[in-house]
TIMI-2910 file (N, C-alpha, C, CB; in pm, 1 decimal, decimal comma, always signed):
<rs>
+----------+----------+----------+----------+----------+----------+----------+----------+----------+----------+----------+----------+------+
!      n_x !      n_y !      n_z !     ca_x !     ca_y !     ca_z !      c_x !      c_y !      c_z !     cb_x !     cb_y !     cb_z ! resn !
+----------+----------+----------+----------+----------+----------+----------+----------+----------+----------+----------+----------+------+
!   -672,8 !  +4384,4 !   +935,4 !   -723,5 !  +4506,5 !   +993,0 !   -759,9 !  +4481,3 !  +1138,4 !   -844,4 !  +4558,8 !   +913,6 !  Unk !
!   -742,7 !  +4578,1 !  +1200,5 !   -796,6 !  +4544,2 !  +1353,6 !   -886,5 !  +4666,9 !  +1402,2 !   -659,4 !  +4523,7 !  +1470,6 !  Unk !
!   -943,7 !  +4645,9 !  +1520,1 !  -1079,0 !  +4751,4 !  +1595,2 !  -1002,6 !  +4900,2 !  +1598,5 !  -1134,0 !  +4694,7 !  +1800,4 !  Unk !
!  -1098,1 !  +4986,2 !  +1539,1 !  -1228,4 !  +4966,9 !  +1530,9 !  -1312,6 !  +4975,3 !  +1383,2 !  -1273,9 !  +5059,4 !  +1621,8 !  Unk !
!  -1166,0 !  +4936,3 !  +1281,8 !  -1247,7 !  +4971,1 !  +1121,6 !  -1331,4 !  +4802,1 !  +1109,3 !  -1088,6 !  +5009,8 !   +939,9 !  Unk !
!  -1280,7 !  +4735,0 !  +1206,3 !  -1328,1 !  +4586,8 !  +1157,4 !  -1468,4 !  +4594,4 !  +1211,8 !  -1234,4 !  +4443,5 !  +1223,6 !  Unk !
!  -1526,1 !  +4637,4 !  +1281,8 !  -1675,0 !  +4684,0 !  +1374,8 !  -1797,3 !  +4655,5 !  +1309,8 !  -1691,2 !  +4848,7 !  +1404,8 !  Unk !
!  -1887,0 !  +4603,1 !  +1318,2 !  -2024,2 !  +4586,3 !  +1242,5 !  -2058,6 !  +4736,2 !  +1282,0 !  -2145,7 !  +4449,1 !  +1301,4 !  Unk !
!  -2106,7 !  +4775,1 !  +1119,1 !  -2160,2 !  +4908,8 !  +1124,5 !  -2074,1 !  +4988,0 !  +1118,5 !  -2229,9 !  +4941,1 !  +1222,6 !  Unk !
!  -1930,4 !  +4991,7 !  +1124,3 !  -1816,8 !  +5084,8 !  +1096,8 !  -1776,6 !  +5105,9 !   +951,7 !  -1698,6 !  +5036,7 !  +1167,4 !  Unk !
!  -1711,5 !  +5208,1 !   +871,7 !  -1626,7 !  +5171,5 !   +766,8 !  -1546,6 !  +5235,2 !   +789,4 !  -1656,0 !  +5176,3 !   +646,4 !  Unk !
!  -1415,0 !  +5169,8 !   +674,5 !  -1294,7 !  +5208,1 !   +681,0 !  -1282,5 !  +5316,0 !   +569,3 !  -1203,9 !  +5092,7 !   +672,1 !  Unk !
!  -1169,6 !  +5394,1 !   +596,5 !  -1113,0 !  +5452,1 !   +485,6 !  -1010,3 !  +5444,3 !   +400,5 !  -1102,6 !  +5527,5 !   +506,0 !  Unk !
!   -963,6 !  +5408,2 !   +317,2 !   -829,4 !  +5419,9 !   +237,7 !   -788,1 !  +5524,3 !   +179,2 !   -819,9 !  +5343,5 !   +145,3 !  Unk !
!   -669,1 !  +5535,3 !   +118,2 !   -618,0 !  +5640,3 !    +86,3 !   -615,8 !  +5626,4 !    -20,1 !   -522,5 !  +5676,1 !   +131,1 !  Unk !
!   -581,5 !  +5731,2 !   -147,8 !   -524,0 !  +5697,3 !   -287,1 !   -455,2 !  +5848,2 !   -320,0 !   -657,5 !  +5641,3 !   -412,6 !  Unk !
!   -353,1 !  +5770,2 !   -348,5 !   -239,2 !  +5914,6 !   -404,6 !   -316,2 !  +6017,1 !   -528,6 !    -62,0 !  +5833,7 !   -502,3 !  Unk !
!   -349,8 !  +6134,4 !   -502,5 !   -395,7 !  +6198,0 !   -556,3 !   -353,3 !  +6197,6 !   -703,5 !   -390,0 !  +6286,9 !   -491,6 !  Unk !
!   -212,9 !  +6191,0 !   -750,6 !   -149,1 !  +6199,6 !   -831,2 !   -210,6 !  +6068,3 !   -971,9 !    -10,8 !  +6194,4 !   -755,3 !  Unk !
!   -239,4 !  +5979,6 !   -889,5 !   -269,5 !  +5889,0 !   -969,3 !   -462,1 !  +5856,3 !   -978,6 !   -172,2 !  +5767,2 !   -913,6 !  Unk !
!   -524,8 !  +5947,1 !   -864,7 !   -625,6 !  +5911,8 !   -884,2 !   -737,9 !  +5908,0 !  -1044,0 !   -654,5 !  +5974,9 !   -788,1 !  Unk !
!   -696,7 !  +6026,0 !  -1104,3 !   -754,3 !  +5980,7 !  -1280,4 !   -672,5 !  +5918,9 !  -1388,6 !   -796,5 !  +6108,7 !  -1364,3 !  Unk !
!   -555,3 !  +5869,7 !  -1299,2 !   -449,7 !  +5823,0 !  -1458,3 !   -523,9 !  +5672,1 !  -1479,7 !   -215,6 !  +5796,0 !  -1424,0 !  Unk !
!   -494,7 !  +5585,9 !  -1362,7 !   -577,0 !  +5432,6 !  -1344,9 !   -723,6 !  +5418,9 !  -1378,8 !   -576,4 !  +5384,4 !  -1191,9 !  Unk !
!   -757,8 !  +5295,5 !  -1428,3 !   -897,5 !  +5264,8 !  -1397,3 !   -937,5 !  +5206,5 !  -1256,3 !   -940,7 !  +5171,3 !  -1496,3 !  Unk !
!   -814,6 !  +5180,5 !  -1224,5 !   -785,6 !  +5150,7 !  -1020,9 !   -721,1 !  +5155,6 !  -1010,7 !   -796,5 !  +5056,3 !   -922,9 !  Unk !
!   -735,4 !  +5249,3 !   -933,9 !   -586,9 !  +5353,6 !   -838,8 !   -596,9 !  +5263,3 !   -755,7 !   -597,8 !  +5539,1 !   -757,6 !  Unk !
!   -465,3 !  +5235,0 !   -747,4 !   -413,6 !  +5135,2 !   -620,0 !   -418,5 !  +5216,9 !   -494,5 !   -247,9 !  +5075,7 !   -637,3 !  Unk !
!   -480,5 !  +5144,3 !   -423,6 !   -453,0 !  +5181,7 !   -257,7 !   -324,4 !  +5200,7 !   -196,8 !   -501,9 !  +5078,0 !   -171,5 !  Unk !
!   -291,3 !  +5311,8 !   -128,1 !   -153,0 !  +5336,9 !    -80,8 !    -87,0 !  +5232,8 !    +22,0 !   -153,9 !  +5472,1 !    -16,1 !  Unk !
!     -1,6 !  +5230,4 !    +17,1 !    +47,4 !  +5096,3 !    +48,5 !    +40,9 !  +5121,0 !   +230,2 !   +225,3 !  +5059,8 !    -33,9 !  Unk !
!    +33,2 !  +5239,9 !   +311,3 !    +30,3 !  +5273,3 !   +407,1 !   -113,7 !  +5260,5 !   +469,0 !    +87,2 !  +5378,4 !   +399,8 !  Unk !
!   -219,5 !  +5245,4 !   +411,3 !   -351,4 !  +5201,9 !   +382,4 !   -429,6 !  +5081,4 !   +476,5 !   -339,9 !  +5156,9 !   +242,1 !  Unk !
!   -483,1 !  +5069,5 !   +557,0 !   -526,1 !  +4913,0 !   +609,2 !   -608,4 !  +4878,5 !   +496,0 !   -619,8 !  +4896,1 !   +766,5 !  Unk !
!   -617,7 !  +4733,7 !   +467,3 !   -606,1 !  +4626,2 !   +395,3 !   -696,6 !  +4492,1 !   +459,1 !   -454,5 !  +4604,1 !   +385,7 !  Unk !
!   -852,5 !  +4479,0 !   +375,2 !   -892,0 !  +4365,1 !   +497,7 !   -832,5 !  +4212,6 !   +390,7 !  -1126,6 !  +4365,0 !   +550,5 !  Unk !
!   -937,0 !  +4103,7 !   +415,0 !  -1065,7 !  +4165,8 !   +454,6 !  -1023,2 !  +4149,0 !   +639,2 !  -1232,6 !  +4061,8 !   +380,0 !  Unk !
!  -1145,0 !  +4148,2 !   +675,8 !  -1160,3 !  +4144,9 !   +836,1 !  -1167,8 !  +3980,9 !   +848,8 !  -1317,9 !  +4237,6 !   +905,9 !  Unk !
!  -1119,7 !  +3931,0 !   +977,1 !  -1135,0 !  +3786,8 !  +1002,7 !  -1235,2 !  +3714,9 !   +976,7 !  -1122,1 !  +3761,0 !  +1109,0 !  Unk !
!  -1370,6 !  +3811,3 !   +916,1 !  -1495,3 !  +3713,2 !   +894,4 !  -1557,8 !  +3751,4 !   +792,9 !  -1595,3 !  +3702,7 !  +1000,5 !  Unk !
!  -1425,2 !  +3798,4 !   +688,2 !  -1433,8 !  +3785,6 !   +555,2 !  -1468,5 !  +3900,7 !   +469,9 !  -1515,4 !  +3693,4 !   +534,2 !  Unk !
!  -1537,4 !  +3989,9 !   +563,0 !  -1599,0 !  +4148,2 !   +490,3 !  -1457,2 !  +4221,1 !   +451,3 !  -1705,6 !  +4272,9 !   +627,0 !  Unk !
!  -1444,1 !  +4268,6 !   +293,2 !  -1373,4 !  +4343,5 !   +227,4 !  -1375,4 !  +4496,2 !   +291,8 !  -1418,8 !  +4329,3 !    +91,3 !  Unk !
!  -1251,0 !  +4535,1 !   +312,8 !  -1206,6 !  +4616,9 !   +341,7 !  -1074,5 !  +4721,2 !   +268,8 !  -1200,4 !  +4565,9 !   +433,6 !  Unk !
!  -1068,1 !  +4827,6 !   +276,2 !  -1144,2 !  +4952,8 !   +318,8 !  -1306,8 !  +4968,0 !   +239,5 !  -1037,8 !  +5091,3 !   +274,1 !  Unk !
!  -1370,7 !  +5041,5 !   +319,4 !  -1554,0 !  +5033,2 !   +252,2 !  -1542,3 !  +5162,9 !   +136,7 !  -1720,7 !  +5086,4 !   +414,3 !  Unk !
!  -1461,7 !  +5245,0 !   +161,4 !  -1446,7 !  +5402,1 !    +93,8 !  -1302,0 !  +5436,2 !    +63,7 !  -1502,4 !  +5527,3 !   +201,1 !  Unk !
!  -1286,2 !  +5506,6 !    -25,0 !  -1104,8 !  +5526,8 !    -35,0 !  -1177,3 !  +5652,3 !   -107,1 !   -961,5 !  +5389,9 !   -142,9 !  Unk !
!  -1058,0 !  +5792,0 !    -81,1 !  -1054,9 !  +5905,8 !    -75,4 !   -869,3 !  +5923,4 !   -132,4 !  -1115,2 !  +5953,6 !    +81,3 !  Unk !
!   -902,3 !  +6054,6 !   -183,2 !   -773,4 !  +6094,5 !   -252,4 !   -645,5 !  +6161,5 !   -116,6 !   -827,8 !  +6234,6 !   -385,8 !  Unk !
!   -519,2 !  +6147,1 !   -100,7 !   -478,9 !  +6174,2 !    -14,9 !   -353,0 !  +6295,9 !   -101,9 !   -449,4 !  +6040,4 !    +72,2 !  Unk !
!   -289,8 !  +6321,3 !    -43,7 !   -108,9 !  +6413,0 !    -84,7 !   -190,7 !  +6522,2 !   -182,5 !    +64,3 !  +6283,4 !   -214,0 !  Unk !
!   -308,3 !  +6608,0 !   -127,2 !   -339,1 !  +6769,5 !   -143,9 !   -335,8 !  +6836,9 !   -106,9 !   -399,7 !  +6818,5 !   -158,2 !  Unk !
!   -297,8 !  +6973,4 !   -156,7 !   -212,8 !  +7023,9 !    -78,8 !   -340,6 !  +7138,3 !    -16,8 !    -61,6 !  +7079,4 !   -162,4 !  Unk !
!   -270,4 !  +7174,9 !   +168,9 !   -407,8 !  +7245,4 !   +179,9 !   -325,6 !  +7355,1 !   +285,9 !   -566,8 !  +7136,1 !   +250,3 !  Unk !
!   -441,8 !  +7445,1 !   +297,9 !   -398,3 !  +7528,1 !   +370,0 !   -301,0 !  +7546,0 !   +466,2 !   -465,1 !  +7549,0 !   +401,5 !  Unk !
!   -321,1 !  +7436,6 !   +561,0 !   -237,4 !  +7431,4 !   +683,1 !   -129,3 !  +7330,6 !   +652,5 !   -321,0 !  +7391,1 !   +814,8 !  Unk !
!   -109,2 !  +7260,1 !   +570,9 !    -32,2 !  +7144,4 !   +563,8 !    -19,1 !  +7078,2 !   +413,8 !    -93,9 !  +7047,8 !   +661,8 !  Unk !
!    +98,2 !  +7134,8 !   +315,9 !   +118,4 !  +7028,7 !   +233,8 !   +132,8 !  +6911,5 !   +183,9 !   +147,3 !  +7032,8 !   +218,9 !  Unk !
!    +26,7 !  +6816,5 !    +72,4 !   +103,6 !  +6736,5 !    +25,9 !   +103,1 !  +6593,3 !   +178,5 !   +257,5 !  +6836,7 !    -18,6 !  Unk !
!    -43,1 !  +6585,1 !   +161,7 !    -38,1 !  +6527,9 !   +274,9 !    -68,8 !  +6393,7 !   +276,1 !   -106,6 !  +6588,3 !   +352,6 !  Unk !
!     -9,9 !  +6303,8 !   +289,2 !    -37,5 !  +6142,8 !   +270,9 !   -106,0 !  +6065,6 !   +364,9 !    +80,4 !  +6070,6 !   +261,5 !  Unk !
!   -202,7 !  +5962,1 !   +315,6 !   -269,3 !  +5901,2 !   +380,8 !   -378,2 !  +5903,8 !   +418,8 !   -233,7 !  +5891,8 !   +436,9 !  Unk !
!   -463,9 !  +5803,9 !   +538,8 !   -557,7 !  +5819,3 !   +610,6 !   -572,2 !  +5937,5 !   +637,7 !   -555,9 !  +5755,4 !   +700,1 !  Unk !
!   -472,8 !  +6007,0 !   +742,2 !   -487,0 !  +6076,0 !   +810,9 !   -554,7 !  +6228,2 !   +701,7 !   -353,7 !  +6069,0 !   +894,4 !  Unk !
!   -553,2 !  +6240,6 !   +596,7 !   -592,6 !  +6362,6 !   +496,5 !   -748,4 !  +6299,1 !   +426,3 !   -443,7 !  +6391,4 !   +352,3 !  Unk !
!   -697,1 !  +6151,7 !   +388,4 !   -831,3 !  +6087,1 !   +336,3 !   -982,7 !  +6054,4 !   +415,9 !   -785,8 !  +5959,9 !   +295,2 !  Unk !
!   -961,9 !  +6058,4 !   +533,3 !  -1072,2 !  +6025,2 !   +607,7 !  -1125,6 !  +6164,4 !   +666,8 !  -1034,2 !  +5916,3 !   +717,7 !  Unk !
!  -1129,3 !  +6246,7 !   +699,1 !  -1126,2 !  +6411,0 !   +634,5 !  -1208,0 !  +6438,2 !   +527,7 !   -988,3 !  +6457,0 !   +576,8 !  Unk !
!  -1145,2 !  +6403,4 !   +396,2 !  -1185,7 !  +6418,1 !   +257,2 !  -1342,3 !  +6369,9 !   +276,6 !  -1086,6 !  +6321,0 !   +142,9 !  Unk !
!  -1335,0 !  +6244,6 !   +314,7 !  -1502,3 !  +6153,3 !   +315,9 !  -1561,9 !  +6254,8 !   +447,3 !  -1494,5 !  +5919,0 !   +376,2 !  Unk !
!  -1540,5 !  +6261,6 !   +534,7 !  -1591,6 !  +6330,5 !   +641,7 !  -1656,7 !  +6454,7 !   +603,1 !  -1492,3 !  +6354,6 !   +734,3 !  Unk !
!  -1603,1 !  +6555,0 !   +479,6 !  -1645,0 !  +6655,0 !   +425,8 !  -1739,7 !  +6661,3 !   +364,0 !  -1583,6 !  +6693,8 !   +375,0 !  Unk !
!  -1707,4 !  +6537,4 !   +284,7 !  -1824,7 !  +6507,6 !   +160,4 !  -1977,0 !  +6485,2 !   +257,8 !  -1775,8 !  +6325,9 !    +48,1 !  Unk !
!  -1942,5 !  +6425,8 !   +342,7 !  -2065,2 !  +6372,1 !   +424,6 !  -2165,6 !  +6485,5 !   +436,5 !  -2022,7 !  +6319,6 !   +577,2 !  Unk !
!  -2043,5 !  +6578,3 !   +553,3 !  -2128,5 !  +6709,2 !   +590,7 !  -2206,5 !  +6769,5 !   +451,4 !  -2015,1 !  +6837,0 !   +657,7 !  Unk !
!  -2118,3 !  +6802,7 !   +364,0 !  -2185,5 !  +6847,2 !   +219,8 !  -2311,1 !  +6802,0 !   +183,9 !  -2108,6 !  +6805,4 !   +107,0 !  Unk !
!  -2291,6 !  +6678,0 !   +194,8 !  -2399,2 !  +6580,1 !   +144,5 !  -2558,6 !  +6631,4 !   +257,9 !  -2324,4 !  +6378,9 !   +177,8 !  Unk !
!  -2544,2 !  +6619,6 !   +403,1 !  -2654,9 !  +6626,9 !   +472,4 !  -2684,5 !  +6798,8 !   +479,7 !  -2632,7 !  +6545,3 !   +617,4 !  Unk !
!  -2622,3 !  +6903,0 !   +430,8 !  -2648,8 !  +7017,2 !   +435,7 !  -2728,2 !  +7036,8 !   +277,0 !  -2514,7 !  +7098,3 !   +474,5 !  Unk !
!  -2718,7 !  +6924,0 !   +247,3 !  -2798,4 !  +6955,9 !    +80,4 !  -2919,6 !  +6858,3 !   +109,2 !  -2688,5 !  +6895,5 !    -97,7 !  Unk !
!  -2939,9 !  +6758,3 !   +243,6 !  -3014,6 !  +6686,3 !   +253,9 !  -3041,2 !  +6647,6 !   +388,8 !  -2988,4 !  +6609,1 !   +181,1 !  Unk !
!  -3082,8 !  +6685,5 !   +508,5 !  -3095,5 !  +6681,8 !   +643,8 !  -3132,0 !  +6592,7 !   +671,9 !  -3152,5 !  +6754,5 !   +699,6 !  Unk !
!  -3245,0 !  +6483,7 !   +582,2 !  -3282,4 !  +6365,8 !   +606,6 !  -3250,8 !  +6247,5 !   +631,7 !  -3320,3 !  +6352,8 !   +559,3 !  Unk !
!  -3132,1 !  +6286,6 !   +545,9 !  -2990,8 !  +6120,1 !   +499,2 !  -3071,7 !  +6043,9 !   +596,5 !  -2751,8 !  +6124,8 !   +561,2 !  Unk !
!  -3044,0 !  +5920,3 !   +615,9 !  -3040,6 !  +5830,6 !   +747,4 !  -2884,9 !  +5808,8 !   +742,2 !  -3142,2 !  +5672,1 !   +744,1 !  Unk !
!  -2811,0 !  +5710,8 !   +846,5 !  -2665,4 !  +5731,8 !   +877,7 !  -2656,6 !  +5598,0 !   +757,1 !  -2597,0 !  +5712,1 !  +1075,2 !  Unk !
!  -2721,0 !  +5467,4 !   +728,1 !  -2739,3 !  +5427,3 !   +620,8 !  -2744,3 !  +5451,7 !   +470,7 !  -2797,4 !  +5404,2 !   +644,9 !  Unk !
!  -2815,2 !  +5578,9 !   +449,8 !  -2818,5 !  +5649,2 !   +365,4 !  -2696,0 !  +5747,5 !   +296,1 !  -2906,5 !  +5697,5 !   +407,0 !  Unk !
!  -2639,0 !  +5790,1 !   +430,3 !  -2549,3 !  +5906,4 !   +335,8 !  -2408,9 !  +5777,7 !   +337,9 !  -2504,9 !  +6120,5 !   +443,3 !  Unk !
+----------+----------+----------+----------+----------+----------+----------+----------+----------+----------+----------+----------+------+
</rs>
């Protein structure tokens, strides 16, 4: 993995094909996915999110680029039900 998911205090995101996310007891990470750990050993991705759903503007959409989104949502969700979070926290 390289900067800036490798970052103290950063996390990464992974992807997981929607399709398979309840068939597995671990859904494999999409192979398009960064993959640590990082050079000083911390396991990587920190979060993996479902990717290829289909959405308004764009079908069927693979990857990071839909999965890190997905977590980004949840977040907001999360601090509108809780304003306090710390950035630790949520």
């Amino acid at each position: 993995m390289v900067d800036p998911a490798v970052a103290h205090g950063a996390f990464a995101v992974g992807a997981i094909d929607e399709a398979q996310w309840n068939v597995l007891p671990t859904p494999p990470i999409e192979a398009l996915s960064s993959w640590g750990p990082t050079t000083d050993g911390r396991p990587k991705p920190d979060l993996v999110a479902s990717d290829r759903i289909d959405s308004l503007t764009r079908p069927d959409v693979p990857g990071t680029s839909f999965a890190a989104p997905v977590v980004a949502g949840a977040a907001a969700l999360m601090l509108s039900q809780n304003s306090t979070l710390s950035n630790l926290q949520l």
